[in-house]
PDB file as gemmi writes it, atoms N, CA and C in Angstrom:
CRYST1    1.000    1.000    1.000  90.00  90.00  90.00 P 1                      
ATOM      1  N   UNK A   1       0.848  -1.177   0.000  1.00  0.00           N  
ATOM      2  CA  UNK A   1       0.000   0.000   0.000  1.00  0.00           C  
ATOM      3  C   UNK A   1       0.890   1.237   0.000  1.00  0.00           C  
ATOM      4  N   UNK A   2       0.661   2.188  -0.738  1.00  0.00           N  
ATOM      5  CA  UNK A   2       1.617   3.335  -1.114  1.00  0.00           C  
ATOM      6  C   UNK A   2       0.763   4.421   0.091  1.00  0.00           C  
ATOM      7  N   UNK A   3       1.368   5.083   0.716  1.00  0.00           N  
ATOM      8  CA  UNK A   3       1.070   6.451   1.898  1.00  0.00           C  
ATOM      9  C   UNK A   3       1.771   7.130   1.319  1.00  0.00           C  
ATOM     10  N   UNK A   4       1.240   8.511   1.960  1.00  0.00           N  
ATOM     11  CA  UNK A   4       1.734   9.990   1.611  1.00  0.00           C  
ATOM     12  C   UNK A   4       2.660  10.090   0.387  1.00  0.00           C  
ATOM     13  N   UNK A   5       1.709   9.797  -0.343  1.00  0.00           N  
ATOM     14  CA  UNK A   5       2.160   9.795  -1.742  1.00  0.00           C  
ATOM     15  C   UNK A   5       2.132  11.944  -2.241  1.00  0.00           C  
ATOM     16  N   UNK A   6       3.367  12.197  -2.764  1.00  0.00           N  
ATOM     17  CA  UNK A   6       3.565  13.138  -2.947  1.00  0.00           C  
ATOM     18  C   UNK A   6       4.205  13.121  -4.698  1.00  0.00           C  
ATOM     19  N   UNK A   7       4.840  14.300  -5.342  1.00  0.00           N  
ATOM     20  CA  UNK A   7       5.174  14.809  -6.570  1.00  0.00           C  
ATOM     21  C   UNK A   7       6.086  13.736  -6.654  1.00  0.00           C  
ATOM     22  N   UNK A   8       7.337  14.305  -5.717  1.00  0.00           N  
ATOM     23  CA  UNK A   8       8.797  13.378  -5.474  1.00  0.00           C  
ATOM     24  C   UNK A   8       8.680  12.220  -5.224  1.00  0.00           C  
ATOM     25  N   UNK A   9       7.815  11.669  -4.109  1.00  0.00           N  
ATOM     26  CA  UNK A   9       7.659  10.117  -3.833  1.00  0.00           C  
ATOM     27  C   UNK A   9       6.625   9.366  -2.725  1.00  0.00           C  
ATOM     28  N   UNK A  10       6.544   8.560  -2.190  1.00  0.00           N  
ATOM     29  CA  UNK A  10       5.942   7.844  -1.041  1.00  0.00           C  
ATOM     30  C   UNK A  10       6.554   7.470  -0.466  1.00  0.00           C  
ATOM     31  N   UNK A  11       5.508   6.703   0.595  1.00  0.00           N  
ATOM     32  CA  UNK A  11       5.894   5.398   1.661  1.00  0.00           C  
ATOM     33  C   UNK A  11       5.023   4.074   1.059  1.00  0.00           C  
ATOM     34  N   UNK A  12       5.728   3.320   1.294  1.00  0.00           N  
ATOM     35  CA  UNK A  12       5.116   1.744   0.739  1.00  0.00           C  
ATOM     36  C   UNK A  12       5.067   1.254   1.801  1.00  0.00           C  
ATOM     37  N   UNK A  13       4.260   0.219   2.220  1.00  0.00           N  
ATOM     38  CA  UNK A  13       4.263  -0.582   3.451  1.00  0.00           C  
ATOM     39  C   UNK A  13       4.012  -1.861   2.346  1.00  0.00           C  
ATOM     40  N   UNK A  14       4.911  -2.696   2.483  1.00  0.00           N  
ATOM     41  CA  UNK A  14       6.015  -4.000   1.706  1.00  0.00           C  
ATOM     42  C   UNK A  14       5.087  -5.242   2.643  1.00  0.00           C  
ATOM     43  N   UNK A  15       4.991  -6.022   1.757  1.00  0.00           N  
ATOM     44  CA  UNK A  15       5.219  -7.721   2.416  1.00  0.00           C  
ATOM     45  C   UNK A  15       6.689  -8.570   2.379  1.00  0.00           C  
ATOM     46  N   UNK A  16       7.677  -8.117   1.576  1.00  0.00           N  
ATOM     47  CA  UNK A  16       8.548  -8.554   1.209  1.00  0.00           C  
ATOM     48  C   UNK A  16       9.492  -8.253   1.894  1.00  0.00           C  
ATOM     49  N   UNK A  17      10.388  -8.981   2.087  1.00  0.00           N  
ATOM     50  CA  UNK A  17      11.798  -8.691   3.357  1.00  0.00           C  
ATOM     51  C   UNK A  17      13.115  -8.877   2.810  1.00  0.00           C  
ATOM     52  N   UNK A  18      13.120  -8.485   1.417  1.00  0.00           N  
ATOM     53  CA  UNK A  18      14.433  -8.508   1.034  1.00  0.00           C  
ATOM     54  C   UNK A  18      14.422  -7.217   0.348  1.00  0.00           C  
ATOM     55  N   UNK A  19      13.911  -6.075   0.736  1.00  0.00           N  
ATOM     56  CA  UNK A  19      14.192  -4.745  -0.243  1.00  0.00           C  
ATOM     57  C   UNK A  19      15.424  -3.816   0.740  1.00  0.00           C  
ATOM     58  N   UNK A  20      15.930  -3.366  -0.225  1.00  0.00           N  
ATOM     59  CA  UNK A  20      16.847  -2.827   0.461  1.00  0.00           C  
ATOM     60  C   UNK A  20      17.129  -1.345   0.126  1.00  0.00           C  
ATOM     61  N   UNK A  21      17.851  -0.505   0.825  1.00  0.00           N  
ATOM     62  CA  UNK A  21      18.164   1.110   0.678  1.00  0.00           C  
ATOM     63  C   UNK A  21      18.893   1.071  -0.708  1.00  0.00           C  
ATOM     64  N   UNK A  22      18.658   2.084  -1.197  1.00  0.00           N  
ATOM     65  CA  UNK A  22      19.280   1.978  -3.027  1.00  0.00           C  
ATOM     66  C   UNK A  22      18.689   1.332  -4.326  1.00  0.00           C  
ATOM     67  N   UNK A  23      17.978   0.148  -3.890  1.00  0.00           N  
ATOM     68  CA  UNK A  23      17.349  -0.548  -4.986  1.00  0.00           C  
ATOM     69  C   UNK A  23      16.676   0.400  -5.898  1.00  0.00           C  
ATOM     70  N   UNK A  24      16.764  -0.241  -7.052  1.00  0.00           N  
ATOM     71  CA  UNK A  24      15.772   0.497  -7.789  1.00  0.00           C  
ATOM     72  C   UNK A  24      14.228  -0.347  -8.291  1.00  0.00           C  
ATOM     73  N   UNK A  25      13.273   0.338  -8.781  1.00  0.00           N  
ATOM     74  CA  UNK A  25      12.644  -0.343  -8.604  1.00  0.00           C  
ATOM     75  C   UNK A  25      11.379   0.654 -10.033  1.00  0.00           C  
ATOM     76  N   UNK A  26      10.585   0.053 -10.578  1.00  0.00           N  
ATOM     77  CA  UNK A  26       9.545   0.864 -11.127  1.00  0.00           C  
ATOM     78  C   UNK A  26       8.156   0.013 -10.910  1.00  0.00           C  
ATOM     79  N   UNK A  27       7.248   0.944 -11.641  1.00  0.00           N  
ATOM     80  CA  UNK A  27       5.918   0.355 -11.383  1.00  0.00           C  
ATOM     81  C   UNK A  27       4.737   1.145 -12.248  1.00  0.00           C  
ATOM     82  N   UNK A  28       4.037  -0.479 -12.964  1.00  0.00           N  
ATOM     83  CA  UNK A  28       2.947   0.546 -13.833  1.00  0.00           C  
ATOM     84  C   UNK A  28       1.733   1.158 -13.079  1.00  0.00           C  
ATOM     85  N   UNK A  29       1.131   2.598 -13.579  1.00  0.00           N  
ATOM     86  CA  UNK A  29      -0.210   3.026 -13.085  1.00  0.00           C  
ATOM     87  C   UNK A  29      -0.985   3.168 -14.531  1.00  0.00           C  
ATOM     88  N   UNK A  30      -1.626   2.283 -14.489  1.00  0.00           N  
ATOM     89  CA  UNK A  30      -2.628   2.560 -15.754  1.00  0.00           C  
ATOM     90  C   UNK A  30      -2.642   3.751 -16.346  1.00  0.00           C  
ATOM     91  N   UNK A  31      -2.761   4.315 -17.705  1.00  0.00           N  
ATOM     92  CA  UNK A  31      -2.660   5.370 -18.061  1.00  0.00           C  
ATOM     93  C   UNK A  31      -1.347   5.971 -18.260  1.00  0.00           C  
ATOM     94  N   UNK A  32      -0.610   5.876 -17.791  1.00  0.00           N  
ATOM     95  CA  UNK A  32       0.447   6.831 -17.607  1.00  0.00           C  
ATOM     96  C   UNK A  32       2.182   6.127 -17.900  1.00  0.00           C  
ATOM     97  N   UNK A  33       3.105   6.507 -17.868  1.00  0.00           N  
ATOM     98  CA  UNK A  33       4.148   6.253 -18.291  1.00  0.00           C  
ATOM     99  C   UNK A  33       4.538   5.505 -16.605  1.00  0.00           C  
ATOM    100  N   UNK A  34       5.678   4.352 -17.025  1.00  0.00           N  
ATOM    101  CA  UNK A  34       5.925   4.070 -16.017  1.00  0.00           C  
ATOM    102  C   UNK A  34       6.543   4.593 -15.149  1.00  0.00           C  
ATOM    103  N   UNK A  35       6.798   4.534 -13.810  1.00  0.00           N  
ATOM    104  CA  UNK A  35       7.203   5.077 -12.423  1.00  0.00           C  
ATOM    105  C   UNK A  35       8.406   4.225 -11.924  1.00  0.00           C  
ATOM    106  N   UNK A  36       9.494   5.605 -12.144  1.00  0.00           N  
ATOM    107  CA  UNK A  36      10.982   4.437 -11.719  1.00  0.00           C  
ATOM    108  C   UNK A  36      11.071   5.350 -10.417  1.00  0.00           C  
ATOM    109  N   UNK A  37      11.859   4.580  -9.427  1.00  0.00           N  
ATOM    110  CA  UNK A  37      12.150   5.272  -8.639  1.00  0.00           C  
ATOM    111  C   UNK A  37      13.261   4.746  -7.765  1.00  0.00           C  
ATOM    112  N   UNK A  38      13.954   5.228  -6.398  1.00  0.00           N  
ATOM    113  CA  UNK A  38      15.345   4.332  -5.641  1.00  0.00           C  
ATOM    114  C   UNK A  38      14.845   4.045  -4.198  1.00  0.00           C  
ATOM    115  N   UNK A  39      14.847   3.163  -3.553  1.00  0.00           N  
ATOM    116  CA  UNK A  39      14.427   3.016  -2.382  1.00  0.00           C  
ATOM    117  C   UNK A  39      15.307   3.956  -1.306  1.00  0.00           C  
ATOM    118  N   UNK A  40      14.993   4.807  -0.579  1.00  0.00           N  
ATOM    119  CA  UNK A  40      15.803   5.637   0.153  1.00  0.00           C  
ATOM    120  C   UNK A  40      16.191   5.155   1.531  1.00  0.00           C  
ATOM    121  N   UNK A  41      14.827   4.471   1.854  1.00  0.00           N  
ATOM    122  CA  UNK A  41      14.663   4.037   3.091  1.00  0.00           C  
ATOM    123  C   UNK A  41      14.013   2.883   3.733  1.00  0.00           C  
ATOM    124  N   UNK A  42      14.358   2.242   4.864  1.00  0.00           N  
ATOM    125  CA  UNK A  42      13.584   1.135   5.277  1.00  0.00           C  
ATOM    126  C   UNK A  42      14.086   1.028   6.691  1.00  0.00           C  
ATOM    127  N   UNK A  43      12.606   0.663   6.819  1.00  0.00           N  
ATOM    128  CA  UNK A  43      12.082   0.617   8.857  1.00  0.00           C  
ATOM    129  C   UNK A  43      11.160  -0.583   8.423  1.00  0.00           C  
ATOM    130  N   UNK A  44      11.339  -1.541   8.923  1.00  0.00           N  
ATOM    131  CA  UNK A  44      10.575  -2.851   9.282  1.00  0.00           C  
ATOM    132  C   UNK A  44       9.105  -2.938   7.870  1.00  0.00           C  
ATOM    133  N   UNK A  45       8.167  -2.933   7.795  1.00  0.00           N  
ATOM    134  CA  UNK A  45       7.807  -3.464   6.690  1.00  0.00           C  
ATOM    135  C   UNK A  45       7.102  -1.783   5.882  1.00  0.00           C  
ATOM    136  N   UNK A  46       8.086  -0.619   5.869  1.00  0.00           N  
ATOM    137  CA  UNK A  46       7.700   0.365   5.208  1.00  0.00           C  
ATOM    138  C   UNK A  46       8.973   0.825   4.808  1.00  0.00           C  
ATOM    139  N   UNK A  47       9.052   1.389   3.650  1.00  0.00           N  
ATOM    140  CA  UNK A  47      10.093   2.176   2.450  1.00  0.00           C  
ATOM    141  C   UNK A  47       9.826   3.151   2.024  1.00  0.00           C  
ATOM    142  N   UNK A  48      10.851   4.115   2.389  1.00  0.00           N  
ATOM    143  CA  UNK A  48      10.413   5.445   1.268  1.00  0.00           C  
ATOM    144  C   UNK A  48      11.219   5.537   0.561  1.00  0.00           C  
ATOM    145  N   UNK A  49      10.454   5.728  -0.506  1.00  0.00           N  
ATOM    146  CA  UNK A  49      10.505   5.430  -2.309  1.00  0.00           C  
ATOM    147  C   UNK A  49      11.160   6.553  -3.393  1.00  0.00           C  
ATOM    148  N   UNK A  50      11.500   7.343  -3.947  1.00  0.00           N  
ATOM    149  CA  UNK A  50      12.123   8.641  -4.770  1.00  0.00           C  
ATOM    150  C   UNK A  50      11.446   8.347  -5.926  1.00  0.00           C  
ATOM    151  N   UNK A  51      11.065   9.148  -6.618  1.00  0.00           N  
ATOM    152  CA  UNK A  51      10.495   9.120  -7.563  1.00  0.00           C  
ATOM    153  C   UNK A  51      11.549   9.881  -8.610  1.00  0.00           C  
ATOM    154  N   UNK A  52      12.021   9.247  -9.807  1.00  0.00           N  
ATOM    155  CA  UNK A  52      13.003   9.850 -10.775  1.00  0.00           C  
ATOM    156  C   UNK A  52      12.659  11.124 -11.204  1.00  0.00           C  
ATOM    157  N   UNK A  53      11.252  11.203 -11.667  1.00  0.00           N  
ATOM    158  CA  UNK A  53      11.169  12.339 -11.848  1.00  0.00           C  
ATOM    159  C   UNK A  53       9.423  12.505 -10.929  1.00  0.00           C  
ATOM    160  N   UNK A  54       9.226  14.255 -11.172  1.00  0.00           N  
ATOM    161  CA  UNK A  54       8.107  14.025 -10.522  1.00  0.00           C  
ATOM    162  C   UNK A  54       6.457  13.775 -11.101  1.00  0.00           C  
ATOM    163  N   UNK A  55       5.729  13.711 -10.372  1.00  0.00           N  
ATOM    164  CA  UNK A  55       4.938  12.785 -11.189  1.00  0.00           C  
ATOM    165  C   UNK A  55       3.428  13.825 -10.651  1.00  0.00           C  
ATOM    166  N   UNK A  56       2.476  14.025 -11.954  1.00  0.00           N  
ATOM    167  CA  UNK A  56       1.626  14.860 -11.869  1.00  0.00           C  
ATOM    168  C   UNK A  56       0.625  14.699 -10.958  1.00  0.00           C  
ATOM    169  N   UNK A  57      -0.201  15.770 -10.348  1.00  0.00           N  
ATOM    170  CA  UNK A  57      -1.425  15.670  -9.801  1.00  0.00           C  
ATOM    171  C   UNK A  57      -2.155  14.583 -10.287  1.00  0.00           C  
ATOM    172  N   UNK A  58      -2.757  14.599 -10.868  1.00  0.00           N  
ATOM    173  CA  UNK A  58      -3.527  13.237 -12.193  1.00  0.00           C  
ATOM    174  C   UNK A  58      -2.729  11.913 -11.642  1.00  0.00           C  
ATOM    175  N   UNK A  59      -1.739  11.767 -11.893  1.00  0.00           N  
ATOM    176  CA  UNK A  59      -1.154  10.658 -11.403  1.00  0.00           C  
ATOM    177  C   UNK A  59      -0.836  10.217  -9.979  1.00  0.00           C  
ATOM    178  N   UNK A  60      -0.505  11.446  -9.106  1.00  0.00           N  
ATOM    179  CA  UNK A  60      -1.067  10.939  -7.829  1.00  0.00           C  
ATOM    180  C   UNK A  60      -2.276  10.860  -7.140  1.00  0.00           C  
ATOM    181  N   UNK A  61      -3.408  11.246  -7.573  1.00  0.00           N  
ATOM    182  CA  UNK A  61      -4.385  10.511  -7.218  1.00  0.00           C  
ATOM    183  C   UNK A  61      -4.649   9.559  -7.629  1.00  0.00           C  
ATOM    184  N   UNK A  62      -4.704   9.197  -9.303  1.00  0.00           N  
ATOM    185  CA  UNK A  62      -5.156   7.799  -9.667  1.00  0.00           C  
ATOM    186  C   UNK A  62      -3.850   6.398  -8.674  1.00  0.00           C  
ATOM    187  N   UNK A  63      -2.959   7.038  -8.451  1.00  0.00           N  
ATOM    188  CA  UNK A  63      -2.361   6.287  -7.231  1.00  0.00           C  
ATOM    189  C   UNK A  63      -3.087   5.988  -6.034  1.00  0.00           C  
ATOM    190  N   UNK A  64      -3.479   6.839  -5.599  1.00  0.00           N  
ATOM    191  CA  UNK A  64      -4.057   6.561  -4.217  1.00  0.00           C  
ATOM    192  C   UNK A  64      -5.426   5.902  -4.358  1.00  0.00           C  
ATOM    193  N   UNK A  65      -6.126   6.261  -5.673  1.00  0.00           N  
ATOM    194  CA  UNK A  65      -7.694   5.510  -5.947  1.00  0.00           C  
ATOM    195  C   UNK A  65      -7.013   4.255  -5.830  1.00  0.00           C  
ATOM    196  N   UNK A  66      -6.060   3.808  -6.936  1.00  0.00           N  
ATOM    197  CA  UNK A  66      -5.507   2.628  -7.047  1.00  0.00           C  
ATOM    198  C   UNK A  66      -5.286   1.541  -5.520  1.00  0.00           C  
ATOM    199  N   UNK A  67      -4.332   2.143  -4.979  1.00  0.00           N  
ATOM    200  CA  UNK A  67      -4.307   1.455  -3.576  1.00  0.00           C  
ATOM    201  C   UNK A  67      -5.392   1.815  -2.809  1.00  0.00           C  
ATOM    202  N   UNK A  68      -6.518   2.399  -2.738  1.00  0.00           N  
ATOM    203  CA  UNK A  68      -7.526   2.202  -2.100  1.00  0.00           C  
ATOM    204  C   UNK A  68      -8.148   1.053  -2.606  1.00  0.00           C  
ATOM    205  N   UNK A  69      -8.441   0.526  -4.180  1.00  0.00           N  
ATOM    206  CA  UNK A  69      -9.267  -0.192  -4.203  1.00  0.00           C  
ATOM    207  C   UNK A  69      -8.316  -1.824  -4.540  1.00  0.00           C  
ATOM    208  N   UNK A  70      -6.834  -1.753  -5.034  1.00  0.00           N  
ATOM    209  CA  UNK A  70      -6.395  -3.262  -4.555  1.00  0.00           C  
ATOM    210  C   UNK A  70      -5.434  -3.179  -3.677  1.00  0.00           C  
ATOM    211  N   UNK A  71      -5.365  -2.454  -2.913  1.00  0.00           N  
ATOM    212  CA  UNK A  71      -4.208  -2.311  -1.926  1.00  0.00           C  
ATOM    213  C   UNK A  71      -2.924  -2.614  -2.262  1.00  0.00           C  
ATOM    214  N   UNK A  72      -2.717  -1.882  -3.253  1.00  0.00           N  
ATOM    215  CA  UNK A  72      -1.041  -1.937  -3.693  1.00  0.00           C  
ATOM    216  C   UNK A  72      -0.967  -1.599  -5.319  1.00  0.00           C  
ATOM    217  N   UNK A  73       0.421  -1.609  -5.218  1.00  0.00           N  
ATOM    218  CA  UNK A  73       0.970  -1.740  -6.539  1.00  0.00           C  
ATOM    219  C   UNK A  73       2.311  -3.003  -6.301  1.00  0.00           C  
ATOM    220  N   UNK A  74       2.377  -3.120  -7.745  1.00  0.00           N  
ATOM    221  CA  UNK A  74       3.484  -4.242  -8.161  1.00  0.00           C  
ATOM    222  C   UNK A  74       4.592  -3.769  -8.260  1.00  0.00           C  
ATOM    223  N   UNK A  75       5.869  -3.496  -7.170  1.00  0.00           N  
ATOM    224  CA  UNK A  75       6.785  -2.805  -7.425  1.00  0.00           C  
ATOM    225  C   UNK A  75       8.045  -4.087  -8.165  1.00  0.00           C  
ATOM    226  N   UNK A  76       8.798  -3.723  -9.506  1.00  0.00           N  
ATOM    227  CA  UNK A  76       9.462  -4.747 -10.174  1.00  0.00           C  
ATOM    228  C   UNK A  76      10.842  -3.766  -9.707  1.00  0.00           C  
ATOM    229  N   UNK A  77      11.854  -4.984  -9.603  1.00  0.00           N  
ATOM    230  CA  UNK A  77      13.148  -4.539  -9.842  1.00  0.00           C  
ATOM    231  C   UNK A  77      13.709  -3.860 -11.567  1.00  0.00           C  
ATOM    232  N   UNK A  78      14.243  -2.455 -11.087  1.00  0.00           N  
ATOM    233  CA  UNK A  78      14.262  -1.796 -12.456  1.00  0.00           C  
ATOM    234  C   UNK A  78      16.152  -2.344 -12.635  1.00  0.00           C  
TER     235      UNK A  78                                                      
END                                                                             
């Protein structure tokens, strides 16, 4: 589930226990060009995320509709 999703980036709260500070990582949002970004940070099952570049109004909400209605996105190793 992506939180305080902003221009620059979020917080993810992860099931996965092998992500690490630096990784890179992208992810599709319907509509829109894909979303690369570097993991900055990690505290137990949440990451904050950088976004390469920043990413429009339009696109951060259809983010947050998104994880409201399947609780997540598919983050792939970039």
């Amino acid at each position: 589930m992506a939180r305080h999703i902003s221009s620059e980036g979020c917080q993810f709260e992860v099931v996965r226990d092998d992500i690490a500070e630096g990784q890179r990582f992208s992810f599709a949002l319907d509509g829109y060009p894909p979303i690369r970004g570097t993991v900055r940070w990690v505290v137990s099952d949440r990451v904050g995320f950088a976004f390469d570049r920043p990413i429009s109004r339009d696109a951060q909400s259809a983010m947050r509709k998104r994880c409201a209605i399947v609780e997540g996105v598919e983050l792939y190793l970039s």
